[in-house]
Backbone as CSV, one residue per row, in Angstrom:
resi,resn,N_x,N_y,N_z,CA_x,CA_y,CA_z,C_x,C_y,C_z
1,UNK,87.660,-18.167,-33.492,88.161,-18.838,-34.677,88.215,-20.357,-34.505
2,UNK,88.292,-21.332,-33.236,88.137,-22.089,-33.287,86.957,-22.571,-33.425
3,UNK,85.890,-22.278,-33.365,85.251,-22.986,-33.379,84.521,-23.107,-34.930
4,UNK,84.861,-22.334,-35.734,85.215,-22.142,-37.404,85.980,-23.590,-38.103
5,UNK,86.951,-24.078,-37.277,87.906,-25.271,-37.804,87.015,-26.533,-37.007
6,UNK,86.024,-26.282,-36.379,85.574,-27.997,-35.770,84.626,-28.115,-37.209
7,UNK,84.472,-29.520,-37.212,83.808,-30.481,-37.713,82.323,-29.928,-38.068
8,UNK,81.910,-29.739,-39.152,80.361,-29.289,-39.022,79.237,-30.033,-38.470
9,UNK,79.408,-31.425,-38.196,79.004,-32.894,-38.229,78.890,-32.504,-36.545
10,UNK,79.841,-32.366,-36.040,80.344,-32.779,-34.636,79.359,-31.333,-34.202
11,UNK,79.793,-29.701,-34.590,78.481,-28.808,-34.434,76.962,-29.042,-34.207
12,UNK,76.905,-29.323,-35.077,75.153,-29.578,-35.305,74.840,-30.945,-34.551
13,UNK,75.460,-31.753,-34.419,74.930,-32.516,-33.336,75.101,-32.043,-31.626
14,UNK,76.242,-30.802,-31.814,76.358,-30.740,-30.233,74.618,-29.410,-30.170
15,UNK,74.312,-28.767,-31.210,72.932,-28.024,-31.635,72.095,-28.753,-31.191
16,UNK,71.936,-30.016,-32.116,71.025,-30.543,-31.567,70.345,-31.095,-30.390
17,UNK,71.684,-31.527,-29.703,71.645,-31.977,-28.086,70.903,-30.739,-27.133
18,UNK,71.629,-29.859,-27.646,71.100,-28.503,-26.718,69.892,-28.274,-26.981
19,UNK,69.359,-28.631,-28.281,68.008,-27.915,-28.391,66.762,-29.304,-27.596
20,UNK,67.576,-30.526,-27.600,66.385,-31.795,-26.937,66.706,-32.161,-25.340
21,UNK,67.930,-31.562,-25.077,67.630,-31.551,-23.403,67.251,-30.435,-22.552
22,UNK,66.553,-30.976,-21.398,65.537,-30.295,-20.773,66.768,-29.242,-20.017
23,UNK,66.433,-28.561,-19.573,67.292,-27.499,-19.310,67.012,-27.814,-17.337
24,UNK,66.456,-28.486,-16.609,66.356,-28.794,-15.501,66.883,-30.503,-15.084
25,UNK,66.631,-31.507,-16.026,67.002,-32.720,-15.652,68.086,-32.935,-17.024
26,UNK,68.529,-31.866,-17.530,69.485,-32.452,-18.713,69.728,-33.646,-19.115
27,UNK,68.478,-34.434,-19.145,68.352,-35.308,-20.011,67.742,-35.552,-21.619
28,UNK,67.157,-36.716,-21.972,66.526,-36.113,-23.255,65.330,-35.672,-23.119
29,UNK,64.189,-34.515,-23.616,62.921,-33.944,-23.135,62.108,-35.073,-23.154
30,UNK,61.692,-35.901,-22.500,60.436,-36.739,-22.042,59.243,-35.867,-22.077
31,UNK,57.922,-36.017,-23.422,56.876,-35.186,-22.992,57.289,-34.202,-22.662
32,UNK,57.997,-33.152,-23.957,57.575,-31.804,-23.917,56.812,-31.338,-23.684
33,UNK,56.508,-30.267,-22.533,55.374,-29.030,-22.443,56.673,-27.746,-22.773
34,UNK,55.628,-27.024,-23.878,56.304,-25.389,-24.005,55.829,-24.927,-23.211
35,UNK,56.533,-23.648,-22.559,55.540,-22.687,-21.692,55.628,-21.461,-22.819
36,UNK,54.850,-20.153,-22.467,54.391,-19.211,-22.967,55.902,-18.304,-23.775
37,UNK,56.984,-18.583,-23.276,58.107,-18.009,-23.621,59.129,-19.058,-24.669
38,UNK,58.084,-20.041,-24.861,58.632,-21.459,-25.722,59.828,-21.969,-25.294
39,UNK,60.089,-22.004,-23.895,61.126,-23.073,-23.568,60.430,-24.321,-23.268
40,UNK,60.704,-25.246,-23.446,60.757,-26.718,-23.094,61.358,-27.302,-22.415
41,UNK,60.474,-28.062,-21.747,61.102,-28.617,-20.221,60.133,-30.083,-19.969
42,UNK,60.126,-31.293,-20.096,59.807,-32.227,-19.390,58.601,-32.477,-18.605
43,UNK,57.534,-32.647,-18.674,56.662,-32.001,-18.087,56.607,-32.776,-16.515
44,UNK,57.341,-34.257,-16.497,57.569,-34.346,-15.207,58.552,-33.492,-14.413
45,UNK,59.147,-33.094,-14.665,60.316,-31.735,-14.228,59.995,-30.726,-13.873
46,UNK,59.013,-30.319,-14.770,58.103,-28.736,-14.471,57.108,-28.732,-13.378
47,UNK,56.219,-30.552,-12.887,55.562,-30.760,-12.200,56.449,-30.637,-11.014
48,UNK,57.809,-31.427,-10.468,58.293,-31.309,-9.654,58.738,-29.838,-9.199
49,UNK,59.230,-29.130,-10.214,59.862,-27.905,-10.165,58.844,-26.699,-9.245
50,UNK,57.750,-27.284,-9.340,56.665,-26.032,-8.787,55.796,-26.990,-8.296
51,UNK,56.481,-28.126,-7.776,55.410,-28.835,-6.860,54.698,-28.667,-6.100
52,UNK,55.052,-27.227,-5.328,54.282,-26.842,-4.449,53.343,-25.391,-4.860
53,UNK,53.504,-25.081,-6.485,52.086,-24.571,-6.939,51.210,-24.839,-7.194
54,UNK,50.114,-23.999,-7.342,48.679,-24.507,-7.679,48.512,-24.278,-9.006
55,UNK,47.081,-24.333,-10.077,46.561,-23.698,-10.804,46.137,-22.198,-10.311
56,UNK,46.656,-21.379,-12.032,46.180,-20.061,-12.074,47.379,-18.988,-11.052
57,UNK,48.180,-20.076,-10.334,49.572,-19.438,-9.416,49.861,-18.805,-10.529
58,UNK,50.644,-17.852,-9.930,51.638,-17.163,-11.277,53.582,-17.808,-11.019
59,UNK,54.210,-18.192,-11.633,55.324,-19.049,-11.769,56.151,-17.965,-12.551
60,UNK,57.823,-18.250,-12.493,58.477,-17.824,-13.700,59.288,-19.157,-14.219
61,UNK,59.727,-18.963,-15.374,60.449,-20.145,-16.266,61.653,-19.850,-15.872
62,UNK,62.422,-21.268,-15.305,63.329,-21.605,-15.380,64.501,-21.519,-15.730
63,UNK,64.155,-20.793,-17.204,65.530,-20.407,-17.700,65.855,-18.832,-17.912
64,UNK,64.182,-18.645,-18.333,64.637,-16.962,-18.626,63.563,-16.097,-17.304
65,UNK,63.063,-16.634,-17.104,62.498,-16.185,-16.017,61.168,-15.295,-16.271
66,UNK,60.470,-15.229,-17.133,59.056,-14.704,-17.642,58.327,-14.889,-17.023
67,UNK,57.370,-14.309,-16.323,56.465,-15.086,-15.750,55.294,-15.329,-16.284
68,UNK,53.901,-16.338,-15.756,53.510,-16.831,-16.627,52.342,-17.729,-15.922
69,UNK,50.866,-17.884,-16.066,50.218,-18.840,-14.688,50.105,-19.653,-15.137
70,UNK,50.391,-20.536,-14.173,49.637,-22.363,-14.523,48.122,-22.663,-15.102
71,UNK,48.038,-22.520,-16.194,47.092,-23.024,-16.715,45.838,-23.612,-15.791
72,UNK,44.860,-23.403,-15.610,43.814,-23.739,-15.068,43.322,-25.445,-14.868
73,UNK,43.783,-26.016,-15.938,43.662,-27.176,-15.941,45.261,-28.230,-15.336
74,UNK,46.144,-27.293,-15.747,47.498,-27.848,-14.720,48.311,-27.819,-15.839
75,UNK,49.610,-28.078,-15.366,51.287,-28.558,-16.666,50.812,-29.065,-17.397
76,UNK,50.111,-29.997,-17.555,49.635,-31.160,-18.560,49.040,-30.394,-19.613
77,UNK,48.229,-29.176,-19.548,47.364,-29.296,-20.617,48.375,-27.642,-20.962
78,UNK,49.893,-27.727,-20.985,50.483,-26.481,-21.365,50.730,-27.713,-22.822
79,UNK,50.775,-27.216,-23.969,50.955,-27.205,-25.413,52.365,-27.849,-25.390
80,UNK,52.338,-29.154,-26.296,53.164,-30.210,-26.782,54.481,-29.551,-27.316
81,UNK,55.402,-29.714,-27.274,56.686,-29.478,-28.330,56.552,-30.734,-28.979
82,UNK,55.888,-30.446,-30.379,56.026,-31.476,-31.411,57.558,-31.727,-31.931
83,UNK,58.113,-30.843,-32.417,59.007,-30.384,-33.061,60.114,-30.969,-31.859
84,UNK,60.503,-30.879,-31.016,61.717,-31.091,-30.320,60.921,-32.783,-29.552
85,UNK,59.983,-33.140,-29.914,60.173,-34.551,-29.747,60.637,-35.151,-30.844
86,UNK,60.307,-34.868,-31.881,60.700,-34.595,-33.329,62.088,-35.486,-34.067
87,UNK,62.819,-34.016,-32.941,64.204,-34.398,-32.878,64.824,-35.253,-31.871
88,UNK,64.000,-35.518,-30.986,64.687,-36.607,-30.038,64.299,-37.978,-30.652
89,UNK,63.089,-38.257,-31.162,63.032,-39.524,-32.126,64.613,-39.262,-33.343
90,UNK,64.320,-38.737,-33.857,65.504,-38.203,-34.829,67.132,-38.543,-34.128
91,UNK,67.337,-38.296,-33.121,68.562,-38.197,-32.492,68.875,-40.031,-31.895
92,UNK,67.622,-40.110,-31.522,67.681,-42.062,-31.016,67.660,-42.338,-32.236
93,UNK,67.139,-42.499,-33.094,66.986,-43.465,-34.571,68.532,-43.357,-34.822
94,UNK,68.743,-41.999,-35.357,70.357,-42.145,-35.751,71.708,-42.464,-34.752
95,UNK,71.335,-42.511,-33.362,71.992,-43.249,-32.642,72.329,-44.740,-32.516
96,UNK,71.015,-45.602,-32.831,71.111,-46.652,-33.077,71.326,-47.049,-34.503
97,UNK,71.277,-46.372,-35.262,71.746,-46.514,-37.424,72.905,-46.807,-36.925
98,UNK,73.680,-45.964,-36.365,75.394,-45.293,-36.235,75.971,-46.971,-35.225
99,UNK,75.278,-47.447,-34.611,75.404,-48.599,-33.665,75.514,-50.015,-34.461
């Protein structure tokens, strides 16, 4: 029930935070890569995170644990999160409006 009486304002921005930080450097997602289970993670993060895999290795994600191979060509060429850079432009713009 409390969380029924917070602020809808103060909600959806704590939503939003969760949905644009990386779930390994909890910062804001720098260069989203999705992996196959559509989490998003940083793609310098994901490079470090399995620094010591190759291409075509098989890996699991971070958060939910799917597994999943490194792309043949490497992290880099795993598919953009348009959408949650999206919102991190979105989240700086109205950070600095609010400033």
């Amino acid at each position: 029930m409390a969380a029924a009486a917070r602020d809808p304002t103060e909600l959806m921005q704590r939503r939003v935070r969760e949905l644009i930080s990386c779930p390994i450097c909890m910062e804001d997602i720098q260069n989203g890569k999705m992996l196959p289970c559509l989490h998003t993670f940083c793609l310098q993060c994901i490079k470090d995170y399995w620094k010591d895999k190759v291409a075509k290795q098989s890996v699991k994600c971070p958060v939910c644990r799917q597994p999943f191979k490194i792309p043949s060509d490497g992290l880099k060429s795993l598919k953009n999160n348009f959408f949650v850079e999206n919102l991190v432009e979105i989240n700086k713009k109205g950070k600095s409006d609010s400033s």
